[in-house]
C-alpha positions as CSV (number, residue, x, y, z in Angstrom):
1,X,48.9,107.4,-35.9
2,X,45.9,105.9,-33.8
3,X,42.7,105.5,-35.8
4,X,40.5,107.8,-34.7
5,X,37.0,106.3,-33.1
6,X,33.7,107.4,-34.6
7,X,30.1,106.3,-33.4
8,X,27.4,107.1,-35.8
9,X,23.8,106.6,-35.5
10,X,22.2,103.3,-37.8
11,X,19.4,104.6,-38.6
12,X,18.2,105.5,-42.5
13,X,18.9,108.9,-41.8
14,X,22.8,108.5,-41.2
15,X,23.0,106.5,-44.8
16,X,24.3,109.0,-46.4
17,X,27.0,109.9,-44.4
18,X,28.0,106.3,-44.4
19,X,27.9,105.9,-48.1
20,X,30.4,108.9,-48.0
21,X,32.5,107.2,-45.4
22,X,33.0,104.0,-46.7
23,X,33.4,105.1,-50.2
24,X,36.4,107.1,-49.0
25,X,39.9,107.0,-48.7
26,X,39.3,108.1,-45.0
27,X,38.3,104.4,-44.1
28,X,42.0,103.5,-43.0
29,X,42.1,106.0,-40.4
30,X,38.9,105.3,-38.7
31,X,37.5,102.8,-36.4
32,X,33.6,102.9,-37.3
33,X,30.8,101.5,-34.7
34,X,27.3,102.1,-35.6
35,X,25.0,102.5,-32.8
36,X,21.9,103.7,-31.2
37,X,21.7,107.1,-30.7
38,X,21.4,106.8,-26.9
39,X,24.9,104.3,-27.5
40,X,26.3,106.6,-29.9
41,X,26.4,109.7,-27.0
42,X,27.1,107.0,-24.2
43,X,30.8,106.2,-26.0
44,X,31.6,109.2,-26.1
45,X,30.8,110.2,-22.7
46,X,32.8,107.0,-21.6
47,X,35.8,107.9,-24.2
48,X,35.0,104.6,-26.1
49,X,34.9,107.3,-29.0
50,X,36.7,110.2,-30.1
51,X,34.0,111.7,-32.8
52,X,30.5,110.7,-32.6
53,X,27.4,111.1,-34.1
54,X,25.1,112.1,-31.1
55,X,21.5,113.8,-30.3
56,X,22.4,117.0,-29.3
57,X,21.2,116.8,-25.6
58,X,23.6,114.4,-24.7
59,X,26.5,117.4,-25.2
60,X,25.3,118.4,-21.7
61,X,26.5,114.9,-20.1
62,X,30.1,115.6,-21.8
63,X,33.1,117.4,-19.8
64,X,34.2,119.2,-23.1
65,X,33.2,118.7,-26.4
66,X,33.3,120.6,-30.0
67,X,31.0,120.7,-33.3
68,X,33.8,119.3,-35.2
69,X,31.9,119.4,-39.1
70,X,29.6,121.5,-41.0
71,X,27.2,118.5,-41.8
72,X,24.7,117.1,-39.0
73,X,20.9,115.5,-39.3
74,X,18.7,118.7,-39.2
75,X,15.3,119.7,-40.7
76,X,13.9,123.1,-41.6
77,X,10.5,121.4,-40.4
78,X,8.8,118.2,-40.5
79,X,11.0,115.2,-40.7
80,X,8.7,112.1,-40.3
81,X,10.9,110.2,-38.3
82,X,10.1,111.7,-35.0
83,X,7.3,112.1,-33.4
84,X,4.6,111.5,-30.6
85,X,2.0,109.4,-31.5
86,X,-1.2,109.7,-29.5
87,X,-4.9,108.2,-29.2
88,X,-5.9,111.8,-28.0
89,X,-5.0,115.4,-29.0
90,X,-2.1,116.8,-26.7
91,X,-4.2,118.7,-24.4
92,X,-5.6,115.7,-23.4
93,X,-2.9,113.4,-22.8
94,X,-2.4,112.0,-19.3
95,X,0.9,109.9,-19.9
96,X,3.9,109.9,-21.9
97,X,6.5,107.1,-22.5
98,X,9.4,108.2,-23.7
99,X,11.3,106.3,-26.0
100,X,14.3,103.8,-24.9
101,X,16.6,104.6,-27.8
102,X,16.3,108.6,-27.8
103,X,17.9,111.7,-25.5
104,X,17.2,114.6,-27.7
105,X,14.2,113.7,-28.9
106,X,12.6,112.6,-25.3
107,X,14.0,116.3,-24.4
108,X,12.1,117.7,-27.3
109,X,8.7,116.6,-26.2
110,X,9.6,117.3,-22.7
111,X,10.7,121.4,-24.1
112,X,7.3,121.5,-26.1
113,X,5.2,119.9,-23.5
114,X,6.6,122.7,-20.8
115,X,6.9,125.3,-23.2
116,X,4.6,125.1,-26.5
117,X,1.6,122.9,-25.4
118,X,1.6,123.8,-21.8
119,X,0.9,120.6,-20.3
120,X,2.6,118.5,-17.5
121,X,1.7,114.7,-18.7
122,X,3.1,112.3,-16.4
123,X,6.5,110.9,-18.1
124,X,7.1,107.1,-17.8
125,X,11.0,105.4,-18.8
126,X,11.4,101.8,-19.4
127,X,7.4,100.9,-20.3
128,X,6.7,97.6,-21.3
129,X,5.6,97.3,-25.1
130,X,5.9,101.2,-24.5
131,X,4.7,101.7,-27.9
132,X,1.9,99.7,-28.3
133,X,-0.4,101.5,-25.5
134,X,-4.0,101.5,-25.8
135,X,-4.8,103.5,-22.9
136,X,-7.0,106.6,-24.5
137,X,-5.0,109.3,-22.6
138,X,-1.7,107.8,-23.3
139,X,1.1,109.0,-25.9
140,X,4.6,107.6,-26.8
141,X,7.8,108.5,-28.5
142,X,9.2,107.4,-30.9
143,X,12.1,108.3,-33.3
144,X,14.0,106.7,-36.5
145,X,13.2,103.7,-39.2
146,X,10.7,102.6,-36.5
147,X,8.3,105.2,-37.0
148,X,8.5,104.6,-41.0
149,X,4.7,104.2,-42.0
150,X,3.1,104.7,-38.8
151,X,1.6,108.0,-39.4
152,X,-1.4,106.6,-40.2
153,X,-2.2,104.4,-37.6
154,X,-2.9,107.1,-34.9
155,X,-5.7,109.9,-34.8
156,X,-3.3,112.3,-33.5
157,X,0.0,112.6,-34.8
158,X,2.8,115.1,-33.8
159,X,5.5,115.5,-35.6
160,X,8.5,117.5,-32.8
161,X,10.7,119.5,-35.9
162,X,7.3,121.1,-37.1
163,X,6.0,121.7,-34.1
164,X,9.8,122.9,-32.7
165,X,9.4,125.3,-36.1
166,X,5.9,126.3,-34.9
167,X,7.1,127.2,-31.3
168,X,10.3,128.7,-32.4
169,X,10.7,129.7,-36.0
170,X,14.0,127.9,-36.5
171,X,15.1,124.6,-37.8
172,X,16.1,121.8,-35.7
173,X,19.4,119.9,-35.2
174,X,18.6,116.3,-34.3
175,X,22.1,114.9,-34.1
176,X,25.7,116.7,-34.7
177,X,29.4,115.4,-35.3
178,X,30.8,116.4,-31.9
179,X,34.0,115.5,-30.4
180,X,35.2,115.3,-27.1
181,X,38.8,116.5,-27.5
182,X,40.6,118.4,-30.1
183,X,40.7,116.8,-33.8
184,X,43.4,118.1,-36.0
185,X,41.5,120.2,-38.7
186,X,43.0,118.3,-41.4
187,X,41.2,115.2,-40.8
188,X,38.1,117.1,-40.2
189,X,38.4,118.4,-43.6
190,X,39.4,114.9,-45.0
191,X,36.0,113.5,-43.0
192,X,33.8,116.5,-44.2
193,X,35.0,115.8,-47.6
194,X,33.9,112.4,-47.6
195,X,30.5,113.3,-45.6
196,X,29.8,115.8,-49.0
197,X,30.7,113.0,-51.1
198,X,28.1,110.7,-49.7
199,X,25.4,113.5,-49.9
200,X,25.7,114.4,-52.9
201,X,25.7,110.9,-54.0
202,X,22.0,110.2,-52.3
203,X,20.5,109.2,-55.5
204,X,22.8,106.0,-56.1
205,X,22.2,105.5,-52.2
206,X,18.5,105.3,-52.8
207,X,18.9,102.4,-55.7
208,X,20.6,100.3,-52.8
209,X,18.2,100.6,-50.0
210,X,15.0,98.5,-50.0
211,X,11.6,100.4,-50.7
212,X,8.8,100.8,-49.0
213,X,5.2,101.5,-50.3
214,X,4.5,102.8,-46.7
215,X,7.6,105.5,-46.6
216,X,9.0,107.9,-49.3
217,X,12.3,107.6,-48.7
218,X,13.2,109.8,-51.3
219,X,11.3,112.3,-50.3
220,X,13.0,111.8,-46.7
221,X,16.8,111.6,-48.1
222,X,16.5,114.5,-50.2
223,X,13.8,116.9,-48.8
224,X,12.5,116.3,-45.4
225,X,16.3,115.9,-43.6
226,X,18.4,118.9,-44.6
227,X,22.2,118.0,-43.7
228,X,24.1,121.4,-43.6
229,X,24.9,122.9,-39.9
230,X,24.3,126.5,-40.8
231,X,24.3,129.6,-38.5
232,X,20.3,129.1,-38.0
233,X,20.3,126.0,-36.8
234,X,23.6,126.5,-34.6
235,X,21.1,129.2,-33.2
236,X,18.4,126.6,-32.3
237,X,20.8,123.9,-31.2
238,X,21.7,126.5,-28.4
239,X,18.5,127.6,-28.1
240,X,17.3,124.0,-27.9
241,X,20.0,123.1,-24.9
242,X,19.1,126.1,-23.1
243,X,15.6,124.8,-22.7
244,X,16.6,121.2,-21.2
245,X,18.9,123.0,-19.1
246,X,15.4,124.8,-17.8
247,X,13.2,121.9,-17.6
């Protein structure tokens, strides 16, 4: 049998699934990349992967694809890993640059910008240094490990899965195992297996990754990220696509 391809995202938040992956018997019947999340989605649409680990939006540039697992990298509010950082409040802001490594999460900003907020900043892709902006009236994006201790260093910090809960009342589904063809359900059950496995073994996880006294990463593994694809946050992961299809 061909190994099956899966793309997952590097970031912190994806450690647990890894830990489960690689700790699992389910090793010799995968070929594992780890990527980007803008990659991730990007080998699938190309068929350079079979399963990946993608931002939700990025389901709408896919032919066909399928949740394939119950597990994903959700919130049931703020998740300090995403988030618009800004020198003014939101009402004020005349320019957004989006971040290079993101799909859902630009989409996010874009749905609450339209929808929540009510304001039409203009959007810039590709800045230079697009994070480091000075400009009073501009904002950025910016998503994953990278954001890990900023918090503080902006007067006006929005973070998208609270404000998404604020706007909506449901949790958010950043990413989602999704597959662009049919998987046989025994290896889904195999790969779930092993994606509990690592979940449930976050604690030995968090003796292995280096600390930070800028991040609780702890508190981020085991509280802020909440793992299980439940009927709620199927709900808002349909909700949330119907909204980028609007924009």
């Amino acid at each position: 049998m061909n190994k099956i391809r899966i793309s997952a995202v590097s970031y912190t938040n994806t450690k647990p699934f890894l830990y489960g992956l690689q700790d699992s018997a389910i090793m010799d019947k995968i070929e594992l990349s780890l990527d980007m999340p803008s990659d991730c989605a990007q080998k699938l649409i190309d068929d350079k992967a079979d399963i990946g680990l993608i931002p939700v939006a990025a389901t709408l540039s896919l032919p066909h694809w399928e949740i394939v697992s119950n597990y994903c990298i959700g919130t049931l509010g703020a998740v300090n890993s995403v988030f618009i950082f800004s020198n003014c409040d939101i009402k004020d802001v005349k320019t957004v640059q989006l971040d290079p490594q993101s799909r859902s999460s630009n989409n996010l900003a874009k749905v609450l910008m339209k929808n929540f907020w009510q304001v039409q900043p203009e959007l810039i892709v590709g800045a230079e240094d697009y994070s480091t902006s000075t400009d009073p009236n501009t904002a950025f994006v910016q998503i994953g490990d990278r954001t890990f201790g900023k918090a503080e260093a902006y007067p006006f910090v929005y973070d998208l899965s609270a404000e998404w809960l604020k706007f909506t009342g449901l949790p958010f589904v950043f990413a989602a195992w999704i597959a662009n063809k049919p998987i046989p359900a025994d290896f889904m059950q195999e790969f779930d297996n092993a994606l509990r496995h690592g979940l449930a073994h976050r604690h030995e996880l968090l003796k292995e990754l280096p600390q930070r006294a800028d991040f609780d990463l702890e508190d981020y593994l085991m509280h802020k990220l909440d793992f299980d694809l439940t009927e709620e946050k199927k709900k808002a992961l349909y909700l949330f696509l119907d909204y980028i299809k609007a924009l």
